[in-house]
FIZAKOL-659130 format. One record per residue (C-alpha): residue number from 1; residue in three letters; z, y negated, x negated. Coordinates in Angstrom, 2 decimals. Layout:
N
> k | r | z | y | x
> NUM | ALA | Z | Y | X;
...
END
This chain:
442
> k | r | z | y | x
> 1 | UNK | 19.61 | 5.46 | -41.37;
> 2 | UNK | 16.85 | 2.98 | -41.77;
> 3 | UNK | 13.54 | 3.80 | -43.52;
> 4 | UNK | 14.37 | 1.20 | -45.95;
> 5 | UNK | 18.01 | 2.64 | -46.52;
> 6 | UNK | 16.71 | 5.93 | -46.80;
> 7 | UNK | 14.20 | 4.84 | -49.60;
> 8 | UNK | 17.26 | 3.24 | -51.19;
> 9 | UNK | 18.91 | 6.33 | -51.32;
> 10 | UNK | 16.04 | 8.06 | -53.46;
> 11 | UNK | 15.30 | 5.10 | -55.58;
> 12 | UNK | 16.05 | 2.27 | -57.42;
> 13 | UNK | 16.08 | 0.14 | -54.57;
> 14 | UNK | 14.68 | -2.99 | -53.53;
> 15 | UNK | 16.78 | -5.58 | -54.83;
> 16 | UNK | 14.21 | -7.93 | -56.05;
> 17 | UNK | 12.57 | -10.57 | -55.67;
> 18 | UNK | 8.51 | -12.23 | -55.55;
> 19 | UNK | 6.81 | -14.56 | -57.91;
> 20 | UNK | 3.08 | -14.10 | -58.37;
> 21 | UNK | 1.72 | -13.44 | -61.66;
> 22 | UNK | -1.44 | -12.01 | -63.34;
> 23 | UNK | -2.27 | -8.36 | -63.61;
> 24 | UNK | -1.62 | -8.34 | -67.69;
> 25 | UNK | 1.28 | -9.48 | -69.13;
> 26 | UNK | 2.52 | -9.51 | -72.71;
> 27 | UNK | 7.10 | -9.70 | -73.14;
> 28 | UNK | 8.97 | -11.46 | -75.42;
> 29 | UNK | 11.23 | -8.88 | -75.98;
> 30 | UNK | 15.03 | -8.93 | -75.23;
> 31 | UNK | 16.75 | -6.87 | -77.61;
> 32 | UNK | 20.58 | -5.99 | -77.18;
> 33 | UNK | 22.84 | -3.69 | -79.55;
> 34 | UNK | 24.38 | -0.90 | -77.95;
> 35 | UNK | 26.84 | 2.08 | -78.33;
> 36 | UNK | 26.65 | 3.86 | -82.06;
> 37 | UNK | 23.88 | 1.80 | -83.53;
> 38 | UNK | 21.74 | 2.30 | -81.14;
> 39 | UNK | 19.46 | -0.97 | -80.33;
> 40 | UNK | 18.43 | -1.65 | -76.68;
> 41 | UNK | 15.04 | -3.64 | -75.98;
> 42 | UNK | 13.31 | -4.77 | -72.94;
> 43 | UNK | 9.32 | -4.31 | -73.58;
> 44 | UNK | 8.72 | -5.29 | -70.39;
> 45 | UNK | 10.23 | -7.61 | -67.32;
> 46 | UNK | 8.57 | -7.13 | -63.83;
> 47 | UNK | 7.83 | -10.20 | -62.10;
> 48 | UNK | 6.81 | -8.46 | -58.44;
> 49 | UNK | 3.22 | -10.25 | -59.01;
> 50 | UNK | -0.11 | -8.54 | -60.19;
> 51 | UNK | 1.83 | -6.05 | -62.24;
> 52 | UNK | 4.17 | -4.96 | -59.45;
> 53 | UNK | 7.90 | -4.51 | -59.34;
> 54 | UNK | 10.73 | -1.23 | -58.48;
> 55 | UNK | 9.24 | 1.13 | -60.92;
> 56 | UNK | 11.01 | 4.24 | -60.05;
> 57 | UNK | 9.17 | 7.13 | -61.52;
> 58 | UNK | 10.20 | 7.06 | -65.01;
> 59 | UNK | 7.31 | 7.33 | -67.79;
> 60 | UNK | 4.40 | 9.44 | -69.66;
> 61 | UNK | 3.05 | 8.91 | -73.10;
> 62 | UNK | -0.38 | 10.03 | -74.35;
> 63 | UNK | -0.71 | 10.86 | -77.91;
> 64 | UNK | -1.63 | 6.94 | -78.69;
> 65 | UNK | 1.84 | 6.21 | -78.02;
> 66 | UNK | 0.98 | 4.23 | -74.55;
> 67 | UNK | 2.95 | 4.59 | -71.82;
> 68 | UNK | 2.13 | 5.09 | -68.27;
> 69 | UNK | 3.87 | 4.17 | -64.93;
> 70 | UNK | 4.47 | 3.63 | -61.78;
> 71 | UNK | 5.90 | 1.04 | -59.59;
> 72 | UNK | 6.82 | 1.09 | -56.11;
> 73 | UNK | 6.80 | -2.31 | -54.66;
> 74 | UNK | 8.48 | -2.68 | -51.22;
> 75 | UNK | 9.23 | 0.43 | -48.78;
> 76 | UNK | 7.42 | 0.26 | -46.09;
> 77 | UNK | 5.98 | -1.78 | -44.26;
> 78 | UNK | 5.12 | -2.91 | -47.93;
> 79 | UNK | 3.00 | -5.97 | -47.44;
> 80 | UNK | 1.34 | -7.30 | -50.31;
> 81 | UNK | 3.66 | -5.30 | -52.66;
> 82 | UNK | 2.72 | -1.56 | -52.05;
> 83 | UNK | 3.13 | -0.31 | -55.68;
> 84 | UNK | 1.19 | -0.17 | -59.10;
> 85 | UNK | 0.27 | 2.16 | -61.53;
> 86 | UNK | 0.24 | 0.66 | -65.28;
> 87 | UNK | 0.08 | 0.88 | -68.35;
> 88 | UNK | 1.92 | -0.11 | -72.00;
> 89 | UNK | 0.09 | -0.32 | -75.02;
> 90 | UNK | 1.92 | -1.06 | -78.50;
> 91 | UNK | 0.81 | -3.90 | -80.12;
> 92 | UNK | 1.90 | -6.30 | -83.14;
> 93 | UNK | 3.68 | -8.51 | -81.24;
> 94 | UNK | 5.13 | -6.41 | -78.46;
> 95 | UNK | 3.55 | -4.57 | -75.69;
> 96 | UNK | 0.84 | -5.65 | -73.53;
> 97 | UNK | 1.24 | -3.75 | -69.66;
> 98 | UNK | -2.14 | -3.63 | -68.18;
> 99 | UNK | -1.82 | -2.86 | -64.07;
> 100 | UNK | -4.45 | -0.16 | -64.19;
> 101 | UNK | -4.30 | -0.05 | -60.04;
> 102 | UNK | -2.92 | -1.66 | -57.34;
> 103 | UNK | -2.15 | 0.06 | -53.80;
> 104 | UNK | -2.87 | -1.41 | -50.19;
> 105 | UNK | -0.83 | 0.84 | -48.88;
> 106 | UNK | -3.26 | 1.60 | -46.56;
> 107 | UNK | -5.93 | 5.20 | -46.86;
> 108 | UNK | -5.02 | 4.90 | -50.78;
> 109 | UNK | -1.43 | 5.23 | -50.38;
> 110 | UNK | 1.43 | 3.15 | -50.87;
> 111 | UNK | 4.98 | 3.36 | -52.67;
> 112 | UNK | 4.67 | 5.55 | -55.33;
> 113 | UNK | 8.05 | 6.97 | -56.60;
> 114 | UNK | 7.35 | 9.42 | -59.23;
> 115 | UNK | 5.39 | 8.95 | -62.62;
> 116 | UNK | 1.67 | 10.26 | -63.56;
> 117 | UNK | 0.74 | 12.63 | -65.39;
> 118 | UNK | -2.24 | 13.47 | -67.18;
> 119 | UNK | -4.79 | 16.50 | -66.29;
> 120 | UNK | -6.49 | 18.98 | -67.50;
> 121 | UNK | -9.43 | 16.71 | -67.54;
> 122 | UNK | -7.28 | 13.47 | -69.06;
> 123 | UNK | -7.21 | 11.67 | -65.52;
> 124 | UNK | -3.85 | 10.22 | -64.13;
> 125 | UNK | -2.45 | 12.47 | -60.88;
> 126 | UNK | 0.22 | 11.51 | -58.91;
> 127 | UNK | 2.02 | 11.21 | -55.50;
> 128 | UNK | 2.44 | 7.90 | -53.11;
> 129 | UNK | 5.03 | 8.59 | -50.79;
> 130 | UNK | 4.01 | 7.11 | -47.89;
> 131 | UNK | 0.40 | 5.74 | -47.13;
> 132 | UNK | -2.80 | 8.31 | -46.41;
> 133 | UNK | -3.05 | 8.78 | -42.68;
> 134 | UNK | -0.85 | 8.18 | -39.84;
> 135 | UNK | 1.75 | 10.54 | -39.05;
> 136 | UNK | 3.21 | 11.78 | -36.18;
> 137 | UNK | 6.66 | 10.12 | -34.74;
> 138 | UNK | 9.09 | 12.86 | -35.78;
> 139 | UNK | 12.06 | 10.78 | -33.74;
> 140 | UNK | 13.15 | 8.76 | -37.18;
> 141 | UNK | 10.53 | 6.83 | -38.49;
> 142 | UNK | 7.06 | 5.09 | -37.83;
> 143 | UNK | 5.20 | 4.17 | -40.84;
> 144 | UNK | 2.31 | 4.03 | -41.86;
> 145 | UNK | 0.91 | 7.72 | -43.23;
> 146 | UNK | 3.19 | 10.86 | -44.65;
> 147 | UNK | 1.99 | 10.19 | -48.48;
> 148 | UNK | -0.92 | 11.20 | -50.72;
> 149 | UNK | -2.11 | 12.78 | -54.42;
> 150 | UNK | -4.45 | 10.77 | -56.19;
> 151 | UNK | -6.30 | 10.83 | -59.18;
> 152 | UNK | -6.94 | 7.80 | -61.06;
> 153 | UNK | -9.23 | 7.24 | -64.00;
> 154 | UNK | -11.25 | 4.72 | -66.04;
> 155 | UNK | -14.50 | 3.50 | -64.66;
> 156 | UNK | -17.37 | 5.57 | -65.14;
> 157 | UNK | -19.37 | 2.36 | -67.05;
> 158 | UNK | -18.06 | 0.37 | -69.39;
> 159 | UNK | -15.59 | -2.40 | -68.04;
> 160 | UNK | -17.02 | -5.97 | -69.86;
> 161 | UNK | -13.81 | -8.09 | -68.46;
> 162 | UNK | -10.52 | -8.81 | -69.13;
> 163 | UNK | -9.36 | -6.44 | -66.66;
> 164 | UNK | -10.14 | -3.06 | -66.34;
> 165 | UNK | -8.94 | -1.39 | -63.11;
> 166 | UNK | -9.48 | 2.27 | -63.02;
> 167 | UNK | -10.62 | 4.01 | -60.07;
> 168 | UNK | -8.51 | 6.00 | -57.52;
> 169 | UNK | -10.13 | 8.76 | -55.45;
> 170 | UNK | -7.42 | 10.14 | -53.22;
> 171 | UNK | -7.16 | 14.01 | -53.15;
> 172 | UNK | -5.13 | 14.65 | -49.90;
> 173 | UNK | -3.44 | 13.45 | -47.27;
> 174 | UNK | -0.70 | 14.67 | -45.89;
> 175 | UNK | -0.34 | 14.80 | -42.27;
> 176 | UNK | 3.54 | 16.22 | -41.38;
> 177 | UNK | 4.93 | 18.53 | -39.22;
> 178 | UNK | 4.63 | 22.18 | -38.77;
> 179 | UNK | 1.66 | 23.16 | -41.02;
> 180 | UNK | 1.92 | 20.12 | -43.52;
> 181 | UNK | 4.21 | 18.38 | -46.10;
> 182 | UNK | 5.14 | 14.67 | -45.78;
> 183 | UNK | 6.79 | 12.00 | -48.13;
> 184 | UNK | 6.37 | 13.37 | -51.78;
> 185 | UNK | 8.56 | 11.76 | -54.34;
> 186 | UNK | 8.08 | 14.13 | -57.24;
> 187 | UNK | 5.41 | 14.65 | -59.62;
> 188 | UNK | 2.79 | 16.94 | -59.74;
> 189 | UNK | 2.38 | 19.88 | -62.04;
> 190 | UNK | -0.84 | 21.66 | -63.16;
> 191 | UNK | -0.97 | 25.63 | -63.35;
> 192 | UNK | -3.41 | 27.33 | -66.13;
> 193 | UNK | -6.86 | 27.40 | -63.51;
> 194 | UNK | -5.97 | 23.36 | -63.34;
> 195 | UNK | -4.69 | 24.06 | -59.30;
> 196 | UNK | -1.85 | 21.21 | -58.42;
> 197 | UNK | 1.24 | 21.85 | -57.44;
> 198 | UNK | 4.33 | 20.04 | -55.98;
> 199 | UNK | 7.03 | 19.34 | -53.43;
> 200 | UNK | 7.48 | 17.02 | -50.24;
> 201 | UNK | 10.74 | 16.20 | -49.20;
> 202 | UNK | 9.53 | 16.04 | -45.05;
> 203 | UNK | 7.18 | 18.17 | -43.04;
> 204 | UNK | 7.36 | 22.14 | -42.69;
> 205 | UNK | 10.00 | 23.53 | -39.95;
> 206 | UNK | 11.42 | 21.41 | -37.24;
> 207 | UNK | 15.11 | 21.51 | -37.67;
> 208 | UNK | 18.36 | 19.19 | -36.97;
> 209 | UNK | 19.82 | 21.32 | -40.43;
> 210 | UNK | 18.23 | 19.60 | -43.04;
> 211 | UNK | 19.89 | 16.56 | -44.99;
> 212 | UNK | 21.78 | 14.26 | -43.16;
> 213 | UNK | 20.74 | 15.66 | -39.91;
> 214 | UNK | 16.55 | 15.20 | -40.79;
> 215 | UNK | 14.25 | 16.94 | -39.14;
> 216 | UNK | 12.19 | 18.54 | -41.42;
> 217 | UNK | 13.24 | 20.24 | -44.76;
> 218 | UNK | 10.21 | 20.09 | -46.79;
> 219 | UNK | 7.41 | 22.16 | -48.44;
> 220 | UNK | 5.95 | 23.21 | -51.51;
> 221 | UNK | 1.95 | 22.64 | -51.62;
> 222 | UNK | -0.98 | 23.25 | -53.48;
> 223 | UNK | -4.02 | 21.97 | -54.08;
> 224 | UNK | -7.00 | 24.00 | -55.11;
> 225 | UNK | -10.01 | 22.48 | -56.26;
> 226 | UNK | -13.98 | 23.79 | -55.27;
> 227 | UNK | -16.86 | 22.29 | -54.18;
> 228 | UNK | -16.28 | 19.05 | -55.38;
> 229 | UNK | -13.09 | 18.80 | -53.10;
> 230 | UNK | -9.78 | 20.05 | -52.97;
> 231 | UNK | -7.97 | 21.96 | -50.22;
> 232 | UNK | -4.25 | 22.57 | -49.55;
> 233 | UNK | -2.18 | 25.24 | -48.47;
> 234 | UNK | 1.73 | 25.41 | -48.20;
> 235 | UNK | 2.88 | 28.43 | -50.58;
> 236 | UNK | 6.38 | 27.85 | -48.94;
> 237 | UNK | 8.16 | 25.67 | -46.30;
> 238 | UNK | 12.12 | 25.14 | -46.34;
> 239 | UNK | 13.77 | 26.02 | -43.66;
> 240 | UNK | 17.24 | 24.62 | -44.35;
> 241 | UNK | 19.54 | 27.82 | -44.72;
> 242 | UNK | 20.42 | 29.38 | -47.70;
> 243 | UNK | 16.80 | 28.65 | -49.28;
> 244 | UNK | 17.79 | 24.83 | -49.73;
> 245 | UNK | 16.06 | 21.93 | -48.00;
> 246 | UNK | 14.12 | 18.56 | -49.05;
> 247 | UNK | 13.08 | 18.57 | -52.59;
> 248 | UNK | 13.09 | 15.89 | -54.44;
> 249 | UNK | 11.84 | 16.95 | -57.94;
> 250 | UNK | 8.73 | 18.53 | -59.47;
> 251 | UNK | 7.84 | 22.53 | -60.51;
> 252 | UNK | 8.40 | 23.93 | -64.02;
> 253 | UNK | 5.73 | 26.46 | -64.52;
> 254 | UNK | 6.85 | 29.34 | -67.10;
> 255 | UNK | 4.13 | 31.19 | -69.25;
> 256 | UNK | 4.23 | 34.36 | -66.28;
> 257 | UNK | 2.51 | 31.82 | -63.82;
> 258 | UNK | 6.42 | 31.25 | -61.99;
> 259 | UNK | 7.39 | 28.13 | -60.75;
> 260 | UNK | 11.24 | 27.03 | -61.18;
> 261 | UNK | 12.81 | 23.71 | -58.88;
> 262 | UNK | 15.89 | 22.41 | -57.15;
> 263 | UNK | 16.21 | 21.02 | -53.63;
> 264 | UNK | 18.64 | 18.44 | -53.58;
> 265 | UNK | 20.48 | 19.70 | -49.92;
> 266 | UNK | 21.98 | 23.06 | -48.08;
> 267 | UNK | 21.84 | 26.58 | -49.45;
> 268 | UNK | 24.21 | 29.16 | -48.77;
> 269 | UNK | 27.32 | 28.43 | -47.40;
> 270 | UNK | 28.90 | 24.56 | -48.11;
> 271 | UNK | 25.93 | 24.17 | -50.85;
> 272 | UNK | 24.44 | 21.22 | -51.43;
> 273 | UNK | 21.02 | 21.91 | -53.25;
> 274 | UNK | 19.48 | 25.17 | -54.64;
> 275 | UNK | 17.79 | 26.60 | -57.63;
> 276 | UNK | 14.59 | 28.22 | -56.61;
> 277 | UNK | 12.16 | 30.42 | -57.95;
> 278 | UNK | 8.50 | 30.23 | -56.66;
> 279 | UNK | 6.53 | 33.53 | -57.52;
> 280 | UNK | 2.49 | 35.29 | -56.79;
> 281 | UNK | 2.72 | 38.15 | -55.06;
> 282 | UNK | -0.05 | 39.51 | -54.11;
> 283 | UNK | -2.09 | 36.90 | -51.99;
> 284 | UNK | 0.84 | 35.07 | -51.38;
> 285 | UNK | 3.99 | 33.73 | -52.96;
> 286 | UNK | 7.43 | 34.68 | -52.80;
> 287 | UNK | 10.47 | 32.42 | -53.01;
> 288 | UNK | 13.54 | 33.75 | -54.24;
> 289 | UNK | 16.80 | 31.62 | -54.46;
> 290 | UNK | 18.53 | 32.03 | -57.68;
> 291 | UNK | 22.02 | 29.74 | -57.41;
> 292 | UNK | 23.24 | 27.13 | -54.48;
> 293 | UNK | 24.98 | 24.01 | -56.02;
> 294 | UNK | 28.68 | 23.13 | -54.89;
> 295 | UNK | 30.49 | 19.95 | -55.29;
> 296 | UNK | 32.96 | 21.24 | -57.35;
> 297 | UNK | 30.46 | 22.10 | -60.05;
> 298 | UNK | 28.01 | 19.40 | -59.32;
> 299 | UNK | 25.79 | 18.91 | -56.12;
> 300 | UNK | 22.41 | 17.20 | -55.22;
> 301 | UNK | 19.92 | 18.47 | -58.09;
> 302 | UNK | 17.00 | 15.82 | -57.83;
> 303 | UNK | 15.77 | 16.01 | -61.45;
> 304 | UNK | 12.77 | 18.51 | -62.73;
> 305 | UNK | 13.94 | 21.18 | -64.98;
> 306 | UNK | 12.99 | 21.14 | -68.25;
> 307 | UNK | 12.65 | 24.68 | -70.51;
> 308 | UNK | 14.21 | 24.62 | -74.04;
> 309 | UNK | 12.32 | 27.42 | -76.55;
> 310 | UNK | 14.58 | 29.88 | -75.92;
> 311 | UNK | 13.90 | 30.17 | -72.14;
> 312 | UNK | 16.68 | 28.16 | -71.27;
> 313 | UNK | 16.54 | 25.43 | -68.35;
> 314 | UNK | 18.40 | 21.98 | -67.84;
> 315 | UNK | 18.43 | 20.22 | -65.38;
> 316 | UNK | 21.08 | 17.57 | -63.55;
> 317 | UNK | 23.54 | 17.03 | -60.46;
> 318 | UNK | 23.45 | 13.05 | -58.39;
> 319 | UNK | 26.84 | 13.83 | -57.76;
> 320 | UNK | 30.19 | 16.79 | -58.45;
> 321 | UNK | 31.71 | 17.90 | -61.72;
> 322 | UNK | 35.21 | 18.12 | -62.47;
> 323 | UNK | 37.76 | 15.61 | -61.54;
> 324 | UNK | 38.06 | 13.25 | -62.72;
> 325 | UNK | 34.31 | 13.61 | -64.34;
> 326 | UNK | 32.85 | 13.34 | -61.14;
> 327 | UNK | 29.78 | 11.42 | -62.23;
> 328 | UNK | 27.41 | 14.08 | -61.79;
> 329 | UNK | 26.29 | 16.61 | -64.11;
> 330 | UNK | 24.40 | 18.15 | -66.20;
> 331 | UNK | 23.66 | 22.22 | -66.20;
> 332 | UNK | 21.89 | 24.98 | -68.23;
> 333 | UNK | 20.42 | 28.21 | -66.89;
> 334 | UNK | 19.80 | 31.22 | -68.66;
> 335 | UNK | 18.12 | 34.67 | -67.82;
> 336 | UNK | 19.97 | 37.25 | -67.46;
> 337 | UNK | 20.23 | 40.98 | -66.08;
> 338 | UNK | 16.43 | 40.17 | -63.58;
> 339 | UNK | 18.33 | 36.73 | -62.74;
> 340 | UNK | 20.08 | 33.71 | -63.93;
> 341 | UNK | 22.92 | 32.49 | -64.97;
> 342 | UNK | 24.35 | 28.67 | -64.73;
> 343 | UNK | 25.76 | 29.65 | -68.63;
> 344 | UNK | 26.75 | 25.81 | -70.02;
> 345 | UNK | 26.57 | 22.37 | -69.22;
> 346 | UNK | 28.62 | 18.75 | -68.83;
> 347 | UNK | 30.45 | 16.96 | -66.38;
> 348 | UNK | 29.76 | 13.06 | -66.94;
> 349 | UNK | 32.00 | 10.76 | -66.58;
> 350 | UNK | 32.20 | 8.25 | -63.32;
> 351 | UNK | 33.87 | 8.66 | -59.86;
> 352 | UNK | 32.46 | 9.56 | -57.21;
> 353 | UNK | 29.50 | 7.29 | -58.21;
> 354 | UNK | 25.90 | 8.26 | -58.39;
> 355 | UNK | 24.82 | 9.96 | -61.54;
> 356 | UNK | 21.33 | 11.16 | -62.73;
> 357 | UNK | 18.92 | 11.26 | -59.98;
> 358 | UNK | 16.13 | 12.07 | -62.83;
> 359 | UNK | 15.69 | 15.10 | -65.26;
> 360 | UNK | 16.34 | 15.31 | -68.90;
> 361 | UNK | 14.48 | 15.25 | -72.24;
> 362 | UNK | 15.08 | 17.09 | -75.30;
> 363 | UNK | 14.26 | 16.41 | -79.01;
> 364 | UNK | 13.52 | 18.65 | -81.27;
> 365 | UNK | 17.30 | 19.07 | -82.69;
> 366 | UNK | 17.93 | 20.75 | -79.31;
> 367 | UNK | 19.55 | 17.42 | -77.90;
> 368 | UNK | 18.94 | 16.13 | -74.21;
> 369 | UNK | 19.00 | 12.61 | -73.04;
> 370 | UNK | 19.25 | 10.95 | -69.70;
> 371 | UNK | 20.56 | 8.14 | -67.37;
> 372 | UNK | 23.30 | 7.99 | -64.81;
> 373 | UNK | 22.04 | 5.98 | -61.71;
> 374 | UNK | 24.84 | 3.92 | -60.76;
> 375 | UNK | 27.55 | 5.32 | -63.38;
> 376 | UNK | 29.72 | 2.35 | -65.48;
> 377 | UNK | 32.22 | 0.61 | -64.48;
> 378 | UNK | 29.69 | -2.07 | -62.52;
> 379 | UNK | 27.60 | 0.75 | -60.92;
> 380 | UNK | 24.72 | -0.28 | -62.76;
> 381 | UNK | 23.66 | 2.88 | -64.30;
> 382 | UNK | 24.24 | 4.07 | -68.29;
> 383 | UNK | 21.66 | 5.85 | -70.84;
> 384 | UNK | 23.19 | 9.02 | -72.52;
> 385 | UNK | 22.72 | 11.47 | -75.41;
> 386 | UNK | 24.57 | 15.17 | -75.25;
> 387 | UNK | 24.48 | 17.33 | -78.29;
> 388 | UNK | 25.21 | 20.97 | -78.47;
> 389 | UNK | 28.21 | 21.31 | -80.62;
> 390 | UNK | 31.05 | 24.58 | -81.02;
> 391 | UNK | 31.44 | 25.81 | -77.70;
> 392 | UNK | 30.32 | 23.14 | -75.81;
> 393 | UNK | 28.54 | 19.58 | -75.22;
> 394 | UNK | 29.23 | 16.32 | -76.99;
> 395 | UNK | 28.83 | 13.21 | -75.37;
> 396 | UNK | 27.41 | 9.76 | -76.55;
> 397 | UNK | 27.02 | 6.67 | -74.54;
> 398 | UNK | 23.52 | 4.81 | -75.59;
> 399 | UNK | 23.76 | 1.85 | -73.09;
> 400 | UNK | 26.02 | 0.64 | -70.33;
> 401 | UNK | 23.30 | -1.41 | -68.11;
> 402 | UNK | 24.41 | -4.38 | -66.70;
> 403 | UNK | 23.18 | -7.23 | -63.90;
> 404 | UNK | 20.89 | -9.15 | -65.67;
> 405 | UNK | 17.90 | -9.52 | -68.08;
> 406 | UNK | 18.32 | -6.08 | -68.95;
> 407 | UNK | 17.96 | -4.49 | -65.68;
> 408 | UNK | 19.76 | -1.70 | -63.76;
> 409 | UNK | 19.72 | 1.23 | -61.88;
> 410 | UNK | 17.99 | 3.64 | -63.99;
> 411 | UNK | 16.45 | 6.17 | -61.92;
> 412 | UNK | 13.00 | 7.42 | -63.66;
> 413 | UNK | 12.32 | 10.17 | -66.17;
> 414 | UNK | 12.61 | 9.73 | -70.15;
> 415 | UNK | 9.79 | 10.19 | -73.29;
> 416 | UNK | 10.93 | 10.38 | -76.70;
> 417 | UNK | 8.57 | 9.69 | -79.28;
> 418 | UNK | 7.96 | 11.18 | -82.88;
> 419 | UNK | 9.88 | 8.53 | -84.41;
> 420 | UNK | 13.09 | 9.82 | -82.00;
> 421 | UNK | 12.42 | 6.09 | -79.38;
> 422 | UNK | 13.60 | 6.50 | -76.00;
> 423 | UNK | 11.64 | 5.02 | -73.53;
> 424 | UNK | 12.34 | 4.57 | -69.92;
> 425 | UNK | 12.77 | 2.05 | -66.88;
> 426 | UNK | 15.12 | 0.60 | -64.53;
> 427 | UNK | 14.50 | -0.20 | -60.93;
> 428 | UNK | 15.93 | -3.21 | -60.40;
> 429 | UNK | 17.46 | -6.38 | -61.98;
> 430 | UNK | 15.76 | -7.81 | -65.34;
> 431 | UNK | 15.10 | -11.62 | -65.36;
> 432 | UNK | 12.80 | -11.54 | -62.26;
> 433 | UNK | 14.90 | -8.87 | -59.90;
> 434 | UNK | 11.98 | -6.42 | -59.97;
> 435 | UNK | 13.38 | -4.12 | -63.31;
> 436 | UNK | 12.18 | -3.44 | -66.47;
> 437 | UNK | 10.87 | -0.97 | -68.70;
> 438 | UNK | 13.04 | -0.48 | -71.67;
> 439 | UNK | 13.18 | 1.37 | -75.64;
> 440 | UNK | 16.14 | 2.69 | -77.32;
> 441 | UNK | 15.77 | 2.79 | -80.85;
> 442 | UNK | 18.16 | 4.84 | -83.34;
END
């Protein structure tokens, strides 16, 4: 598999193409009815100039109502189009995108595939996946650095032009193999003490059993923060048996200090992805696997879980299901007896085509919404609603994408906001071939 084929598989893909453009840009917005009144409107095209192109990530929204993003330009070697972080502000006449920083995909990282998210201090953090320093050859690939987490904020004086990059200070490095993570593609998550936390799909144990025959299965890191600096350590690495290998989503911390996430290959058995509990104990932290994923009832968890009030987590399967729902699913888990259950969920429809490679949101009605990746009958992707109805899960279509204006290949994390908007992106197609970011309005 080549490095760009394997960054296809996580992604949107790079099915675009360049023009160059300015770094703010304000859309005439495409707006297209979909599936029970729903209305589907493009707020912004990418154009693959100054305000980037592929964004993958999915979204955040501060309490403004702007949204924030990512975009991950080429894979690497990534040229002149090493990703962007932006963002959307609401305005009278549509939405004005503001590239707040553009990577070189050189010490400051390059090809960001998950979204920001804001700290305890109101600073962006994130992960690059590659970029940082060089890594070692591990057999596969030779690129240019294992990944990063930055921070990104506002400058420190007041900005007096048009544009107003923020500034990026780069927290760590990764550096691979045995006693480091490499190539993180989720976000990062904050505990109470403001420590980071999150996942690498490389580095850790040298093994032929990970996925697809890769050679390292991943770790989880953190990142504590002292004297002005921050220093890592490696609460777990993967080893590729029945504790799962390569994760691909983010931590869910509970109120106990616990940290709950999915890797998206092995576990026990024929598995295909686990459900993992990360735990303190003592000085160190215990791991605990709490259910391996099967095709038959949906394999290759990539999203983040995401807690309902009751305790509850969702989460969602690429692929399995029933046939002939084989389009991937989506799954509950609930405590129960010192453990947990897999207690509910839905098979989507599609066949043997990619479904969600994101996690879900939920309003507060108690339904969750998400996309299917390449699901419709073009393999384009589709935006969906599930409600919780009498012994089960209703499903609702919200938007078959298409090739086109519109864009396709969904692949990014949702934000509702209070006026029940969906907001979200697609990685590729849109009028320019470099995707969109997109509302759904009820």
């Amino acid at each position: 598999m080549t490095l760009s084929g394997q960054h296809r598989f996580f992604a949107a893909g790079f099915r675009w193409t360049i023009a160059a453009l300015t770094g703010m840009f304000v859309l005439a917005m495409i707006g297209v009815p979909s599936v029970g009144a729903q209305t589907y409107t493009v707020i912004h095209t990418f154009t693959g100039g100054g305000d980037g192109g592929g964004p993958e990530g999915g979204l955040t929204m501060d309490a403004a109502g702007n949204l924030y993003g990512t975009t991950a330009g080429y894979a690497q070697p990534c040229g002149s189009q090493c990703g962007t972080v932006f963002k959307m502000k609401p305005t009278g006449q549509g939405w004005l995108l503001t590239t707040l920083y553009k990577f070189t995909g050189g010490s400051d990282g390059s090809t960001p595939a998950a979204t920001v998210v804001f700290g305890p201090d109101g600073a962006l953090y994130g992960t690059t996946t590659y970029g940082g320093v060089n890594c070692p050859s591990d057999g596969q690939f030779h690129i240019s650095g294992c990944g990063t987490v930055f921070r990104l904020a506002p400058q420190p004086t007041e900005c007096k032009s048009a544009l107003c990059p923020w500034t990026e200070t780069v927290l760590y490095s990764f550096t691979g193999g045995a006693n480091d993570g490499a190539f993180p593609y989720a976000p990062v998550t904050f505990d109470q003490a403001g420590n980071i936390y999150g996942t690498t799909f490389s580095g850790g144990v040298y093994t032929t059993n990970c996925y697809y025959g890769y050679d390292w299965c991943g770790t989880i890191f953190k990142l504590t923060h002292s004297n002005g600096g921050w220093t890592e350590s490696v609460p777990y690495i993967f080893t590729g048996g029945s504790d799962g290998a390569n994760p691909v989503a983010g931590l869910t911390l509970d109120a106990a200090g616990n940290f709950y996430g999915v890797t998206m290959a092995n576990g026990a058995g024929s598995s295909e992805g686990t459900f993992f509990e990360l735990s303190p104990s003592g000085s160190g932290w215990t791991l605990t696997t709490l259910l391996s994923f099967l095709s038959g009832s949906g394999n290759f968890p990539r999203g983040t879980l995401i807690f309902e009030p009751a305790g509850n987590l969702y989460g969602t399967t690429e692929f399995g299901g029933v046939y002939p729902n084989e389009g991937g699913t989506v799954f509950e888990l609930s405590p129960s007896g010192g453990g947990w259950t897999r207690t509910g969920g839905y098979d989507l429809p599609g066949f043997l085509q990619d479904g969600p490679i994101a996690g879900l949101v939920r309003d507060s009605a108690g339904d969750l919404y998400g996309t299917g990746f390449e699901l419709g009958p073009d393999n384009t992707g589709l935006a969906f609603k599930i409600t919780p109805s009498t012994g089960g899960w209703s499903y609702t279509q919200l938007y078959e994408f298409a090739v086109g204006d519109g864009g396709d290949g969904p692949s990014g994390n949702l934000v509702l906001d209070a006026q029940g908007n969906l907001y979200g992106t697609a990685g590729g197609g849109g009028a320019h071939g470099w995707g969109t970011v997109w509302e759904i309005t009820p």
